[in-house]
C-alpha positions in Angstrom: 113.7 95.0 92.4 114.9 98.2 94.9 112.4 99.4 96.5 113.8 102.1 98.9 112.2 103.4 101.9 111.3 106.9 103.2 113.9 108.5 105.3 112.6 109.5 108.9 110.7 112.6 108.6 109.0 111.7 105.5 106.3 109.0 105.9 103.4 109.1 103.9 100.9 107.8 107.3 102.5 110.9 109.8 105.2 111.3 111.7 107.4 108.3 112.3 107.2 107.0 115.8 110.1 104.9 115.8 113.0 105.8 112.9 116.0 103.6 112.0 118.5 105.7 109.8 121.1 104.2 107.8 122.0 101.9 110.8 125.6 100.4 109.7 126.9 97.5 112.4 129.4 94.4 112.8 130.2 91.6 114.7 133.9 92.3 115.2 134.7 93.1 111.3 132.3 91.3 109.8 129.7 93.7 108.3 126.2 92.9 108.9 123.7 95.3 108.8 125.0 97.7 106.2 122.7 100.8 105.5 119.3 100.0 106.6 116.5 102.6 107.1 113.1 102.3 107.8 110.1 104.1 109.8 107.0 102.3 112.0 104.1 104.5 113.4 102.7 104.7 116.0 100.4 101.7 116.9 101.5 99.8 114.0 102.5 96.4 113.4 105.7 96.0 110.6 107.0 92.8 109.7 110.6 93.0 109.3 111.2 89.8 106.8 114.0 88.5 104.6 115.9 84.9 104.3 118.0 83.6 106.4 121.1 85.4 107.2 119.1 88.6 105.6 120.7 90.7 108.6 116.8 90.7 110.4 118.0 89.6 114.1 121.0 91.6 113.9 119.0 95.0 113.2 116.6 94.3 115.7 119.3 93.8 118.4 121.1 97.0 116.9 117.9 98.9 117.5 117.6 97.2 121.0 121.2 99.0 121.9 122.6 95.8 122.4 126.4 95.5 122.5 126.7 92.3 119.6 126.3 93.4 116.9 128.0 96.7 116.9 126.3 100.1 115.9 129.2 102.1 114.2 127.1 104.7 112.0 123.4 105.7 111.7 120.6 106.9 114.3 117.7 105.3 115.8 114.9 107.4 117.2 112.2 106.9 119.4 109.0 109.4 120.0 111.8 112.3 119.3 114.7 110.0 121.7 117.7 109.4 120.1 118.8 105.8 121.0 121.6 105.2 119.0 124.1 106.7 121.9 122.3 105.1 124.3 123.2 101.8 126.2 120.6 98.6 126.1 119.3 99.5 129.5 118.8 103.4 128.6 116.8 102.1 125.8 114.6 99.6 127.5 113.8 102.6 130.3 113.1 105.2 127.0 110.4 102.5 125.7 111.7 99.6 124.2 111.7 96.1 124.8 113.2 92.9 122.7 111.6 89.6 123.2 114.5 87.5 121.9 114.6 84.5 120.1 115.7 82.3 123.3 113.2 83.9 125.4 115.4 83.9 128.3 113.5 83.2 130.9 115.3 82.9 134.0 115.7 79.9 135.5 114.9 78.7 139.3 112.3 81.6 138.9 108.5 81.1 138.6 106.5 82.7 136.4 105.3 85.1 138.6 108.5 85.8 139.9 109.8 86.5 136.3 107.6 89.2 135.9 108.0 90.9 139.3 111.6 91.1 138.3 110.6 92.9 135.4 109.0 95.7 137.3 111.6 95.6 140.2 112.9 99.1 138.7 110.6 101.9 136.9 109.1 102.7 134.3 106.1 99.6 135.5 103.7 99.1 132.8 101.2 96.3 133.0 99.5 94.6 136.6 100.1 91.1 137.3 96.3 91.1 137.1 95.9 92.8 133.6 99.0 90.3 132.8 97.1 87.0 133.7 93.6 88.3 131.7 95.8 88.9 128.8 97.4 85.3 129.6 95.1 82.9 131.4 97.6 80.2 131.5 100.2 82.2 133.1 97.7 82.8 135.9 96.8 79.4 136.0 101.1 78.6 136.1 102.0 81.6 138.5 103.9 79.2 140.7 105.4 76.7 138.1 109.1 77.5 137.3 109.3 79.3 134.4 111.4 77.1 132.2 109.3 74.2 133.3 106.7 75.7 130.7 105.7 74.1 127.3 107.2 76.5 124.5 104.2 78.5 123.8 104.0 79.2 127.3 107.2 80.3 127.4 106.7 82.5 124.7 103.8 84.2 126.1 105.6 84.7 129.5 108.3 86.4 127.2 105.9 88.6 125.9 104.3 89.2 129.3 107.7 90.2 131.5 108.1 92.7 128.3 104.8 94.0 128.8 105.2 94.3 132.4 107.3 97.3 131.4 106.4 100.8 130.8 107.0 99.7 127.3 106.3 102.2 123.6 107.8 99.7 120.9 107.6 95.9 121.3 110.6 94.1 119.5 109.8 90.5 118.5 112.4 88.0 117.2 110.7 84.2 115.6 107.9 84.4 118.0 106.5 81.8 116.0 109.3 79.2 115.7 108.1 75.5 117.2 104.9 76.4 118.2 102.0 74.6 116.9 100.0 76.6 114.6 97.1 76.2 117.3 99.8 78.0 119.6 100.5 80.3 117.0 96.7 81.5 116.6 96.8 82.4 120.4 100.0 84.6 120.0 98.3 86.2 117.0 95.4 87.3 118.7 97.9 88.9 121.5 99.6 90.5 119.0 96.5 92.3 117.7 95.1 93.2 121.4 98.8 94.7 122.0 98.4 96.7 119.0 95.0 97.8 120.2 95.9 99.1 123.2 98.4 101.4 121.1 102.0 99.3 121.5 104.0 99.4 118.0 105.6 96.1 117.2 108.2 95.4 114.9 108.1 91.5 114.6 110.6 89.4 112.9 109.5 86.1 111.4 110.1 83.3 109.1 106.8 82.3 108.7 106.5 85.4 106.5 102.8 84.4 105.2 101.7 84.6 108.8 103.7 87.8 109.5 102.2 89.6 106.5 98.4 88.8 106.8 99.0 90.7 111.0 100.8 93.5 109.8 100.3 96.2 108.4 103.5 97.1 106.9 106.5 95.0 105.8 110.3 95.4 105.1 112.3 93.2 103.3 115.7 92.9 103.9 118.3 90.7 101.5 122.4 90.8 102.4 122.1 93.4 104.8 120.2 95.8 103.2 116.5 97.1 102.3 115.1 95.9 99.6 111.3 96.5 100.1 109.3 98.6 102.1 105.8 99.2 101.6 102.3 97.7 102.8 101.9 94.1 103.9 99.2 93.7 101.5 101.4 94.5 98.6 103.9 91.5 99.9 101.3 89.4 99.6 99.9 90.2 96.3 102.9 90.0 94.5 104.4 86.6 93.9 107.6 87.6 92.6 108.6 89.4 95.3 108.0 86.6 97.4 109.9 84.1 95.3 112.6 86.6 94.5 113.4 87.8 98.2 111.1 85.3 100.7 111.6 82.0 98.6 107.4 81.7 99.2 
């Protein structure tokens, strides 16, 4: 099964908000993400999905701009911004953030103190104040070091220092991974009041199940490439694909 997607321009839900075109890039001369295209509109949720060592991490860090892995050919675009020339910090200011799989939060800092770094510099998106109502437990933490937190705590202080930007697309890499599914419930719920508020998200997941019943698209990528791109709902109605591409 090749299921390609719609090069930027021609979605069939409006224009693309955020377009990755035929990104090609490499960790030194090993060739990673070879080819891969997609679109995500505005607002939307797509869960980028695949097996391990599918290439998912290493797109999302090529759309980020980051330096590892390499972006040799292709474009990435961003409410009419082209990205792909632009350095990890020009990126973050045009509207995107990554929310790694590490986290990094910053040690010796608190948790309020890791978000004021975040808006040390313009573009400032959320308050401290709209930050804790998202996050009670932050509020209730503000002076507890960050790193000091339990991991769903961490993960939602991730998510907050991103939001604390003047953000347009959130990146998410395993937000899931070691939380308890009660935990995981909590960071679903974010996920939705983000989208609500208008924030795309491109989240990448390995509890794909999960992934798919939030979003409402999906890609699938397998050695590199895309191999699926269509509706979540479709994913998750069709068995084959799943076994073929997801092992579920």
């Amino acid at each position: 099964m090749n299921v390609q997607p719609d090069m930027p321009g021609r979605a069939a839900t409006g224009p693309a908000f955020l377009s990755v075109w035929d990104i090609h890039a490499y960790y030194g001369e090993s060739y990673i993400v070879q080819g891969v295209s997609f679109n995500v509109h505005e607002g939307e949720i797509l869960a980028l999905l695949g097996r391990n060592g599918a290439g998912k991490t290493s797109t999302l860090r090529a759309i980020a701009r980051l330096s590892d892995p390499e972006l040799r050919r292709g474009e990435v675009w961003l409410d009419h911004q082209p990205l792909h020339n632009m350095a990890s910090h020009q990126a973050s200011a045009a509207g995107l953030a990554l929310v790694p799989e590490d986290r990094r939060i910053i040690a010796g800092l608190t948790v309020e103190e890791n978000l004021k770094l975040a808006q040390i510099a313009p573009p400032i998106g959320w308050s401290l104040e709209r930050l804790y109502e998202l996050f009670p437990r932050l509020g209730e933490r503000r002076n507890q070091e960050g790193v000091t937190l339990s991991g769903g705590e961490q993960q939602m202080l991730a998510i907050a220092r991103a939001l604390a930007r003047d953000i347009k697309v959130l990146l998410l890499d395993e937000p899931y991974e070691g939380l308890a599914p009660v935990i995981v419930d909590e960071i679903e719920k974010t996920l939705a009041l983000i989208k609500s508020q208008g924030i795309t998200t491109v989240l990448v997941e390995q509890n794909a199940v999960r992934a798919l019943k939030l979003a409402d698209r999906a890609v699938i990528l397998d050695t590199g490439g895309v191999v699926f791109d269509g509706s979540a709902a479709d994913v998750l109605d069709n068995a084959d694909l799943r076994a073929e591409y997801l092992a579920i």
